[in-house]
MDTraj code that builds the backbone (N, CA, C; nanometers):
import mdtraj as md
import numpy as np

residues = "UNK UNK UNK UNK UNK UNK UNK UNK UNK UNK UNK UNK UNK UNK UNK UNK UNK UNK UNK UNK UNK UNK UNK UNK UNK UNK UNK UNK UNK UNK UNK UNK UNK UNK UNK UNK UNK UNK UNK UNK UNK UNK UNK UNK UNK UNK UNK UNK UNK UNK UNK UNK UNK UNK UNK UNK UNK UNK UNK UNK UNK UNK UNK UNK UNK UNK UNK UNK UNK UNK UNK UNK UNK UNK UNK UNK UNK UNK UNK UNK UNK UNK UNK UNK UNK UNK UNK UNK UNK UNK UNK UNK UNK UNK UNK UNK UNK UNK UNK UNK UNK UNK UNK UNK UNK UNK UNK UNK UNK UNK UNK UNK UNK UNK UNK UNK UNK UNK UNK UNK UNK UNK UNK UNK UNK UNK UNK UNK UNK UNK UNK UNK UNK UNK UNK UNK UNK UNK UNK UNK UNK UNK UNK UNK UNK UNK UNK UNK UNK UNK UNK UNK UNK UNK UNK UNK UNK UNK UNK UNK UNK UNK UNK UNK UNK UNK UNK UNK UNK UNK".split()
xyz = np.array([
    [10.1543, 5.2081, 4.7643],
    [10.2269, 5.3303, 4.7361],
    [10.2448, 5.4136, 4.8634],
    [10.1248, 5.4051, 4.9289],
    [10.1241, 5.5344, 5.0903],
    [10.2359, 5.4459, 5.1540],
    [10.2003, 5.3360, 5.1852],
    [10.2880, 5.2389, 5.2096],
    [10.4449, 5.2012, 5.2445],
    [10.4889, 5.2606, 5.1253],
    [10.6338, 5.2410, 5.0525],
    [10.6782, 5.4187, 5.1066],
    [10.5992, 5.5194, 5.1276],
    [10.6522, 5.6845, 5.1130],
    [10.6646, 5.6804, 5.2776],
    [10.6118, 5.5903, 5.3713],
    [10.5869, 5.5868, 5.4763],
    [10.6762, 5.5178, 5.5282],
    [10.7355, 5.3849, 5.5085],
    [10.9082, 5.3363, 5.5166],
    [11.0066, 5.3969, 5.4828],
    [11.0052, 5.4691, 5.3630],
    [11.1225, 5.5677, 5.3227],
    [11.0962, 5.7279, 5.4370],
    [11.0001, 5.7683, 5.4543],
    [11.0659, 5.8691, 5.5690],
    [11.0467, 5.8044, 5.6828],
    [11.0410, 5.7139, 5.7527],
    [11.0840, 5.6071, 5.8375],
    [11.2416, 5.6102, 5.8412],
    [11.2597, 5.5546, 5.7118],
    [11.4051, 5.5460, 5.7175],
    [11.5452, 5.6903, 5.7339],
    [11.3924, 5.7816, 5.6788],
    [11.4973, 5.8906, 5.6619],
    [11.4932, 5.9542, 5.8179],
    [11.4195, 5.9439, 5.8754],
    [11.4227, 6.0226, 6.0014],
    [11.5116, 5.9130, 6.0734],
    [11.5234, 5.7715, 6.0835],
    [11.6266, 5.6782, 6.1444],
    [11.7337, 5.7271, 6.0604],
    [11.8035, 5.7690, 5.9753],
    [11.9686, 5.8225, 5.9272],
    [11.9661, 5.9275, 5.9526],
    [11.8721, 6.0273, 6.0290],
    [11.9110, 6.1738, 6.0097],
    [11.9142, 6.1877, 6.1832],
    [11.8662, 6.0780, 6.2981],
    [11.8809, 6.0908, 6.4185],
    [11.9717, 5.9865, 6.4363],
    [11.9880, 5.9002, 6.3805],
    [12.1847, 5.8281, 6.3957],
    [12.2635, 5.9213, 6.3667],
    [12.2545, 6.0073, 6.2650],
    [12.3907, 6.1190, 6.2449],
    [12.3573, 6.1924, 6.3874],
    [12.2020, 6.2937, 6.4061],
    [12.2730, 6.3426, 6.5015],
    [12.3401, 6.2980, 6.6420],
    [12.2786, 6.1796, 6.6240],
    [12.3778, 6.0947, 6.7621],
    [12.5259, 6.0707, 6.7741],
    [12.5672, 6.0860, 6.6423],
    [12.7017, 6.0668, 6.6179],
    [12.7780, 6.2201, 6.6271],
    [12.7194, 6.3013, 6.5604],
    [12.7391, 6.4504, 6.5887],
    [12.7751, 6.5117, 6.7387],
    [12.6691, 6.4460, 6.8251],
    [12.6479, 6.4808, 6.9820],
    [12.8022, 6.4406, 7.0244],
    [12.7922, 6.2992, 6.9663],
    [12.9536, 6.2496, 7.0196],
    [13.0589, 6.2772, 7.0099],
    [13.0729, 6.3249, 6.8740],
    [13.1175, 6.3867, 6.8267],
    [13.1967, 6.5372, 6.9316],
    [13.0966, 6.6254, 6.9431],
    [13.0438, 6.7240, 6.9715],
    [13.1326, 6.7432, 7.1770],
    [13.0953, 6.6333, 7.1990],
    [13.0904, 6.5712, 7.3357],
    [13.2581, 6.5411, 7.3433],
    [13.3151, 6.4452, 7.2562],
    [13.4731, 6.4480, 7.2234],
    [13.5360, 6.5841, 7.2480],
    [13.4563, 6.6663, 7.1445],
    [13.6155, 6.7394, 7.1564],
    [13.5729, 6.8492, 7.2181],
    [13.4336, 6.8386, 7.3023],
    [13.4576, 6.9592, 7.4111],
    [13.5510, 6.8854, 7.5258],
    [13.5569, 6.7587, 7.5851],
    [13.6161, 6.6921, 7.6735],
    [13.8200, 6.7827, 7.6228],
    [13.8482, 6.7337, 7.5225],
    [14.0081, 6.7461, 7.5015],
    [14.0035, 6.8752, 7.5261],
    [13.9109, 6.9663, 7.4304],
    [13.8885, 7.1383, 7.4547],
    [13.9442, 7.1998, 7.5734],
    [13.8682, 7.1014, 7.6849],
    [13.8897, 7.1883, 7.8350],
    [14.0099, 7.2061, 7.8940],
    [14.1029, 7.1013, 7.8272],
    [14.2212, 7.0675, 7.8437],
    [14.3656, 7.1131, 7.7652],
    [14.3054, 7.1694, 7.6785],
    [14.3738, 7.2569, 7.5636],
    [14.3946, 7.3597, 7.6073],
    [14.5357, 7.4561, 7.6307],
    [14.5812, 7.5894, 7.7014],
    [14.5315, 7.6804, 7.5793],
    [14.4280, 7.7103, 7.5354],
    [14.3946, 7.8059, 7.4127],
    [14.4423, 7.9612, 7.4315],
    [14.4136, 7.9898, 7.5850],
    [14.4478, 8.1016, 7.5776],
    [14.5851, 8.1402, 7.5906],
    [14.6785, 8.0471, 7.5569],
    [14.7748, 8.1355, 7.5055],
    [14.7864, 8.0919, 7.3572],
    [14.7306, 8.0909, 7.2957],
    [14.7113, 8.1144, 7.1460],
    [14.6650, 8.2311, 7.1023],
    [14.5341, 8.2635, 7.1996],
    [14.4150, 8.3608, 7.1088],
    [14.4870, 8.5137, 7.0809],
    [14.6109, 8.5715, 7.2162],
    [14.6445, 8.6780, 7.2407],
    [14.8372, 8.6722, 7.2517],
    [14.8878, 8.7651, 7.2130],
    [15.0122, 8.7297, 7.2053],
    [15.0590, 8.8544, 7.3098],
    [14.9917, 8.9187, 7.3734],
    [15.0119, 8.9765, 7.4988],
    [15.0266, 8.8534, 7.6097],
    [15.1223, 8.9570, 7.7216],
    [15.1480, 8.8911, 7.8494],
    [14.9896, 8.9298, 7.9103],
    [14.9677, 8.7870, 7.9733],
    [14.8334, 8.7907, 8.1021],
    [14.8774, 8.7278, 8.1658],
    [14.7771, 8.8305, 8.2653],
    [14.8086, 8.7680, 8.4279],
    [14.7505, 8.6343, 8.4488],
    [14.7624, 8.5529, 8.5466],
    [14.7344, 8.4239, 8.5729],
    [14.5997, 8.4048, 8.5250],
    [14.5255, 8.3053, 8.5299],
    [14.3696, 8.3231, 8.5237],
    [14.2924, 8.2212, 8.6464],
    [14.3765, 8.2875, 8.7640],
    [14.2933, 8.2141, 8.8926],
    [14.2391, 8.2834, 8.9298],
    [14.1395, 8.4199, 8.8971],
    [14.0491, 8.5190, 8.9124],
    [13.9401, 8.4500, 8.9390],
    [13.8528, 8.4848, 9.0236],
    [13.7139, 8.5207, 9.0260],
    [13.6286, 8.5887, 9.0858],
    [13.5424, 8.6319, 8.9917],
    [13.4565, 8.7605, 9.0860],
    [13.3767, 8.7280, 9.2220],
    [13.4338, 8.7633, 9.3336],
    [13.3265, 8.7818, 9.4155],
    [13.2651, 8.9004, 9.4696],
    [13.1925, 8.8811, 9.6211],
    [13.0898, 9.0052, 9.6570],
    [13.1791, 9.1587, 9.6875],
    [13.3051, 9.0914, 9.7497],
    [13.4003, 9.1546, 9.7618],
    [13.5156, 9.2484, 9.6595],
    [13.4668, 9.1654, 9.5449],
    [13.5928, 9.2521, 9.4392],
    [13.6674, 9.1143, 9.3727],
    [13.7370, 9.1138, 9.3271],
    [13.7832, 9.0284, 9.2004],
    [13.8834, 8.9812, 9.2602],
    [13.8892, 8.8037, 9.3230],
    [13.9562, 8.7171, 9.4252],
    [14.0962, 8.6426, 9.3550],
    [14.2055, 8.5909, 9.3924],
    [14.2421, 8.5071, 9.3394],
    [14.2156, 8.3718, 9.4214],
    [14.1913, 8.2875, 9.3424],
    [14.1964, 8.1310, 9.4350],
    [14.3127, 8.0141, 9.3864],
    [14.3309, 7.9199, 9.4873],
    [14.4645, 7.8084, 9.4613],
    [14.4555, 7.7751, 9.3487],
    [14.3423, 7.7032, 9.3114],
    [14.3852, 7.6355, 9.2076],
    [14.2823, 7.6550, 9.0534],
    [14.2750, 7.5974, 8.9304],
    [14.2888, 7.6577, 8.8263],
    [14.0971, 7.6695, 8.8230],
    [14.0347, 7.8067, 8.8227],
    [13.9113, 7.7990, 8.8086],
    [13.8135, 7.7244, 8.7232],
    [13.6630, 7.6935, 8.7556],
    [13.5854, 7.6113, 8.6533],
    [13.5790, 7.6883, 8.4901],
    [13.5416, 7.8552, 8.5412],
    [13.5309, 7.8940, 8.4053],
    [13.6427, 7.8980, 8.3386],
    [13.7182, 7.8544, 8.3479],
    [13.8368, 7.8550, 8.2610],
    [13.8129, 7.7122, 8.1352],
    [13.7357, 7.6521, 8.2255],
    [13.7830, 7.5000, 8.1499],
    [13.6571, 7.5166, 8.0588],
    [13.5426, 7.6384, 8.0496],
    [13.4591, 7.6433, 8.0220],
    [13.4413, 7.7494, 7.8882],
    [13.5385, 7.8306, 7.9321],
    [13.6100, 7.9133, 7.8268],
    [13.6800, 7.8549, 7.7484],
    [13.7453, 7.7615, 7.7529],
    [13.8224, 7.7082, 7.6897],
    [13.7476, 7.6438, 7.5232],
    [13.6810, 7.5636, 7.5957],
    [13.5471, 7.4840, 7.5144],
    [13.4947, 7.5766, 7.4387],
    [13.4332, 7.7190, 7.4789],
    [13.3687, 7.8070, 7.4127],
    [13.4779, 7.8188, 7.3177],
    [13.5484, 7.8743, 7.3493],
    [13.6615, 7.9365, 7.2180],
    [13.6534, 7.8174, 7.1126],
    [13.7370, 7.7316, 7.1284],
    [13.7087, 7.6024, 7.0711],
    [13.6006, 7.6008, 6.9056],
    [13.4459, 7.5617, 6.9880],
    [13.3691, 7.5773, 6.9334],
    [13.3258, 7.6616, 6.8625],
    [13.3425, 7.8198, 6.8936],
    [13.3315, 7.9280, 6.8391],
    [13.3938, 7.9326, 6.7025],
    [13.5585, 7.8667, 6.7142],
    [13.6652, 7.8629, 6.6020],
    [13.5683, 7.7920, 6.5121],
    [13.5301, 7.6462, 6.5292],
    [13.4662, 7.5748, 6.4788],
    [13.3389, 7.5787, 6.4023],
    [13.2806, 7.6587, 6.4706],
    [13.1538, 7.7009, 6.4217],
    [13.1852, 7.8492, 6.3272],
    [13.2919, 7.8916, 6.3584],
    [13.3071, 8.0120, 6.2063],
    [13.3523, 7.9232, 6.1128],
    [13.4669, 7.8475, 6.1367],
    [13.4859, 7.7645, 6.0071],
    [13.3666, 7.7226, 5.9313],
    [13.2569, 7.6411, 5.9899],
    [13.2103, 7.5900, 5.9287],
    [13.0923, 7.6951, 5.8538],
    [13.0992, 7.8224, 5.8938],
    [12.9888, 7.8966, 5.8651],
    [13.0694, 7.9138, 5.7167],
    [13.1894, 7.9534, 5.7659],
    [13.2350, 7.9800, 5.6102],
    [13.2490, 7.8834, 5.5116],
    [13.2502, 7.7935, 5.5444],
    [13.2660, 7.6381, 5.4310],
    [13.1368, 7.6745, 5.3457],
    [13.0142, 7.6972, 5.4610],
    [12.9165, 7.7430, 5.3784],
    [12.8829, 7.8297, 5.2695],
    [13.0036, 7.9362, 5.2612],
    [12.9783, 8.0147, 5.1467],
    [12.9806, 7.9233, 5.0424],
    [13.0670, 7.8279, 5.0884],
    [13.1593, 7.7671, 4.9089],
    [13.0894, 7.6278, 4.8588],
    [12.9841, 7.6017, 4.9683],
    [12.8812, 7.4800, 4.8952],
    [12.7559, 7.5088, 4.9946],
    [12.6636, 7.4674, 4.8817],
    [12.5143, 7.4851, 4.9382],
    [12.5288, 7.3838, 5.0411],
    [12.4508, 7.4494, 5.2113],
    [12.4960, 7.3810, 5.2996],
    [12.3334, 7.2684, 5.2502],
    [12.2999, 7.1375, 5.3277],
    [12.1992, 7.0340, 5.3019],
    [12.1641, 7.0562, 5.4181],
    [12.0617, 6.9653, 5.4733],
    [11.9980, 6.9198, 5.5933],
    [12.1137, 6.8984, 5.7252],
    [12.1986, 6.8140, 5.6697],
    [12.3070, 6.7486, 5.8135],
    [12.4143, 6.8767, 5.8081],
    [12.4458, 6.9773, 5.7154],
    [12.5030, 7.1226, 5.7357],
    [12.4235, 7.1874, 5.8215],
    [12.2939, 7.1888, 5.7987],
    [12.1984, 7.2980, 5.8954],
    [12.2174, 7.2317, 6.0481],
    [12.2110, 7.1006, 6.0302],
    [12.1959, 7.0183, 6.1454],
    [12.3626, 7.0611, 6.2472],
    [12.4533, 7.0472, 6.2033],
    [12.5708, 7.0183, 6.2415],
    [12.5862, 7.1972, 6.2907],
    [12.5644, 7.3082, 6.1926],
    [12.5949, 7.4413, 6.2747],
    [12.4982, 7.4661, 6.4005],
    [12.3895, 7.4116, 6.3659],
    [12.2923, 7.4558, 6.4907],
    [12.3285, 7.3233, 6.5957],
    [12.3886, 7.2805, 6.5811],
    [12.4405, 7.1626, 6.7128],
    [12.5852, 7.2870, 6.7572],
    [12.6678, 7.3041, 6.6884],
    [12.7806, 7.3631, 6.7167],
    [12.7454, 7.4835, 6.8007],
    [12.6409, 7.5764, 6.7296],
    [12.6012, 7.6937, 6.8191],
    [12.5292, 7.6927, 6.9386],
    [12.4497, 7.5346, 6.9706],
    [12.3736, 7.5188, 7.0669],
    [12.5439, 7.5032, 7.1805],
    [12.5848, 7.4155, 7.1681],
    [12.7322, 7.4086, 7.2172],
    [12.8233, 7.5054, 7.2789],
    [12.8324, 7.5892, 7.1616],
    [12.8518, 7.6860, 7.1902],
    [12.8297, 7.7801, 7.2832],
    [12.6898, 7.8373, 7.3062],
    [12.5973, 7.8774, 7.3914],
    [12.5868, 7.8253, 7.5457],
    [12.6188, 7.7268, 7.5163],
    [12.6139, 7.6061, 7.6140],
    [12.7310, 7.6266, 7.7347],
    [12.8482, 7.6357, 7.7052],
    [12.9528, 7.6470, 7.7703],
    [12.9868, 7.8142, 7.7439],
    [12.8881, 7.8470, 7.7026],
    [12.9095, 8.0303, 7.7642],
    [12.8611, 8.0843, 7.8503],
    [12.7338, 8.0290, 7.8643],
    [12.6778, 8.0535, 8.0085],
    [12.7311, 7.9956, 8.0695],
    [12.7812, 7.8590, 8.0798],
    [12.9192, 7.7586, 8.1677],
    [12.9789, 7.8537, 8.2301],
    [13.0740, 7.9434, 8.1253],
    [13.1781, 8.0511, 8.1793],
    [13.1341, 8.1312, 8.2168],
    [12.9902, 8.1973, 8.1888],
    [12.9472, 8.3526, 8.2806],
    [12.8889, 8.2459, 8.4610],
    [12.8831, 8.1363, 8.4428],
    [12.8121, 8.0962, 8.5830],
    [12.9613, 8.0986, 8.7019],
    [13.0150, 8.0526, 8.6069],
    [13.1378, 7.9578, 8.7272],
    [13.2633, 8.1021, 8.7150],
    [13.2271, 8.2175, 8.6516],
    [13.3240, 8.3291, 8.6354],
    [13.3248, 8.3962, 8.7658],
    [13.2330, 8.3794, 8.8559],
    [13.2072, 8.4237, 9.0184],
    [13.1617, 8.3307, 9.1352],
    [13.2195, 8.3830, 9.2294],
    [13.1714, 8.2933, 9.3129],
    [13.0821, 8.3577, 9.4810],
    [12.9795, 8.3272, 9.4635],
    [12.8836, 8.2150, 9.4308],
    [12.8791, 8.2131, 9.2923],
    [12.8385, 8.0987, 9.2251],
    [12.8182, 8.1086, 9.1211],
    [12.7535, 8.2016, 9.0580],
    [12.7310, 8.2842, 8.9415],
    [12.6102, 8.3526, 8.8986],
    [12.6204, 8.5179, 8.9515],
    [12.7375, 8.4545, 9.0522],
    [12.6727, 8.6726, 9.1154],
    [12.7708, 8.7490, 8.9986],
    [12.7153, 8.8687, 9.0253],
    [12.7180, 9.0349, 8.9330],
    [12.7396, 8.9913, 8.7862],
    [12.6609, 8.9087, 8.7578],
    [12.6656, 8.9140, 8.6341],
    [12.5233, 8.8947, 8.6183],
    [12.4522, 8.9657, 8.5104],
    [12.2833, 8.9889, 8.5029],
    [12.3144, 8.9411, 8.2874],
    [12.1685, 8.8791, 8.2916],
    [12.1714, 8.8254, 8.1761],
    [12.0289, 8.9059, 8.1224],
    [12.0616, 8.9998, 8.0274],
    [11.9329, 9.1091, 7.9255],
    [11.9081, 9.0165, 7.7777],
    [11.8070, 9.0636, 7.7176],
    [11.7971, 9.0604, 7.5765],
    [11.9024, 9.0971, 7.4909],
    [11.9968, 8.9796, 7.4497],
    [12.1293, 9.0608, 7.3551],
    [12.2576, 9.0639, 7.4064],
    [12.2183, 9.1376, 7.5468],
    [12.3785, 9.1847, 7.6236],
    [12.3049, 9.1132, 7.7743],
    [12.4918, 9.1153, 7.7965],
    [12.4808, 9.1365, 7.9854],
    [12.6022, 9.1544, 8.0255],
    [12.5426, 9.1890, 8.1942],
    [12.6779, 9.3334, 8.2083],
    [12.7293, 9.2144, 8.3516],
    [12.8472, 9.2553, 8.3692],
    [12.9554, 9.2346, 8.5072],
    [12.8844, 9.3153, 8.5634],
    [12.8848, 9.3100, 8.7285],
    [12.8791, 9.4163, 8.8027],
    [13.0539, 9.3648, 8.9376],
    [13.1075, 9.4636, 8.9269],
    [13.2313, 9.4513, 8.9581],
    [13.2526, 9.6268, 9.1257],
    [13.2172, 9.5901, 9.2151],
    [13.1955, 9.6985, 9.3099],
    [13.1327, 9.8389, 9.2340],
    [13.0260, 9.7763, 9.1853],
    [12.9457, 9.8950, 9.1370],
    [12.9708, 9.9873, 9.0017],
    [13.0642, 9.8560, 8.9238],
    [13.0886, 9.9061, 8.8424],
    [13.0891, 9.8114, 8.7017],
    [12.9753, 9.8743, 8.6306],
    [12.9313, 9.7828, 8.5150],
    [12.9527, 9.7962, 8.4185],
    [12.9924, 9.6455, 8.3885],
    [13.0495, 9.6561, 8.2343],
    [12.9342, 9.6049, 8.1352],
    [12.9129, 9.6479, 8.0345],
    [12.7958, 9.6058, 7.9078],
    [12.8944, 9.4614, 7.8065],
    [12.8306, 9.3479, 7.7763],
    [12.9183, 9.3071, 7.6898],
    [12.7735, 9.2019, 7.5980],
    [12.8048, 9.2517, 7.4500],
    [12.7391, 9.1475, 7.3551],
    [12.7033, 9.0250, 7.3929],
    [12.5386, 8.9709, 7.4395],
    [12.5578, 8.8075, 7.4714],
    [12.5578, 8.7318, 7.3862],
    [12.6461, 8.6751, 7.3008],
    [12.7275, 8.6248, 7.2293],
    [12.6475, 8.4466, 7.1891],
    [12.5631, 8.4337, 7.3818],
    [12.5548, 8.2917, 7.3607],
    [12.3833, 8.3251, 7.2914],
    [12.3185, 8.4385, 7.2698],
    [12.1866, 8.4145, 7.2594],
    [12.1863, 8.4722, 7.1039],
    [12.2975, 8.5280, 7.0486],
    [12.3234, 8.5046, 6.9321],
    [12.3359, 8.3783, 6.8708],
    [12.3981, 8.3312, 6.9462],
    [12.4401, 8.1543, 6.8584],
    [12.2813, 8.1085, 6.9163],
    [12.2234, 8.1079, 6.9708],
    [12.0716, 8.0269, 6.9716],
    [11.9923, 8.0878, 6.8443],
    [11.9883, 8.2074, 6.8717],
    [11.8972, 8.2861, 6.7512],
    [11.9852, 8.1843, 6.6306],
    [12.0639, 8.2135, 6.5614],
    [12.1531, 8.1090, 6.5082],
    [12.1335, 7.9548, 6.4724],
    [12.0881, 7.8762, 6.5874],
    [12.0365, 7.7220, 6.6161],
    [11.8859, 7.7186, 6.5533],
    [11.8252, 7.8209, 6.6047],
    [11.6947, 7.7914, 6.5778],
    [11.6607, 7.8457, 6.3987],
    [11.7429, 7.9749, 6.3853],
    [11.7398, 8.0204, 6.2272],
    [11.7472, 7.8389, 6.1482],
    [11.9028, 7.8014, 6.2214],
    [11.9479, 7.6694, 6.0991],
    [11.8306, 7.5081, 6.1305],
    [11.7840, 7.5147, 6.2760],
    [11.6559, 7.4195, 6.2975],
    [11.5857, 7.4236, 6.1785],
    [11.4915, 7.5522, 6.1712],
    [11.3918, 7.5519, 6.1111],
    [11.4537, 7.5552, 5.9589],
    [11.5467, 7.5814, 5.8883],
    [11.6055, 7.5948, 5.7731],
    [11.6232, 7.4084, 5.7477],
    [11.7016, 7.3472, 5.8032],
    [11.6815, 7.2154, 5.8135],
    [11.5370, 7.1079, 5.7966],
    [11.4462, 7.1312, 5.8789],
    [11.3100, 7.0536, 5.8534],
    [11.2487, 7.1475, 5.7654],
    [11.2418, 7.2614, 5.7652],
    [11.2355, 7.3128, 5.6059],
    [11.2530, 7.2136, 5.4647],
    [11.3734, 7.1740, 5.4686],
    [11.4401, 7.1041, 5.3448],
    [11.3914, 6.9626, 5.3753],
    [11.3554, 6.9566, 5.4829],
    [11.3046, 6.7375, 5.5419],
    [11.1845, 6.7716, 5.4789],
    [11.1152, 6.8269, 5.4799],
    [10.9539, 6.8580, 5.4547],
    [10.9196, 6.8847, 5.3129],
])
top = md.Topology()
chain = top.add_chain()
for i, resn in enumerate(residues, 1):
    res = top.add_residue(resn, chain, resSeq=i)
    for name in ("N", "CA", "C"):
        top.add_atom(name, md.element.get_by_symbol(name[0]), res)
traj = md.Trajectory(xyz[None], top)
């Protein structure tokens, strides 16, 4: 009997780390097309200026050709779309184990290529931008902007749906 309960979650932890392997790939797909997808002229139906910006020590640069955080932003948005959809699917069926599994992959993702875009948004990488509990601010010639950190929401998020997940394995 111990026996037999001991092959079956055997088996269940081998189908529940093949999905998330397939998920990753998943996951991995369509951030690749993502980066490549012109989103931002979808999100806003205002005219913007180019987006060959980046912050340096000096003040806010343009450079030749098309910046990293862009391709990094891109992905975020993406995922973001993705990961509200699926939050909301959730109202309309009890999410299971591979639901918990699949939003907290999306928000890790998520998260993932947001710090992407706050790193590669300046150059050197990383400068005037400071990362707090919650928020973090631009610093732009001494002049700071506050903005929601968005990516440590979606972790708080990952780890809420982690533990909600082996919750339900257990």
């Amino acid at each position: 009997m111990l026996a037999q309960q001991k092959m079956i979650q055997n088996f269940t932890v081998y189908k529940m780390t093949r999905q998330l392997v397939v998920l990753f790939i998943a996951i991995v797909i369509v951030a690749i097309a993502s980066a490549f997808m012109p989103v931002e002229r979808f999100v806003a139906d205002a005219i913007r200026p180019p987006s060959n910006k980046v912050l340096t020590p000096d003040g806010v640069k343009d450079i030749a050709s098309t910046p990293l955080w862009l391709y990094a932003w891109r992905i975020t948005v993406i995922f973001t779309i993705l990961l509200f959809a699926a939050i909301v699917a959730t109202f309309f069926v009890k999410p299971n184990a591979r639901a918990r599994w699949t939003l907290a992959m999306l928000s890790i993702a998520a998260a993932v290529f947001h710090y992407l875009t706050l790193l590669f948004t300046s150059s050197p990488p990383g400068y005037g931008v400071s990362i707090y509990p919650l928020f973090y601010t631009i610093n732009v010639k001494n002049n700071i902007q506050i903005y929601l950190d968005i990516g440590q929401v979606f972790i708080l998020y990952s780890i809420y749906n982690i533990y909600i997940a082996e919750k339900k394995l257990s």
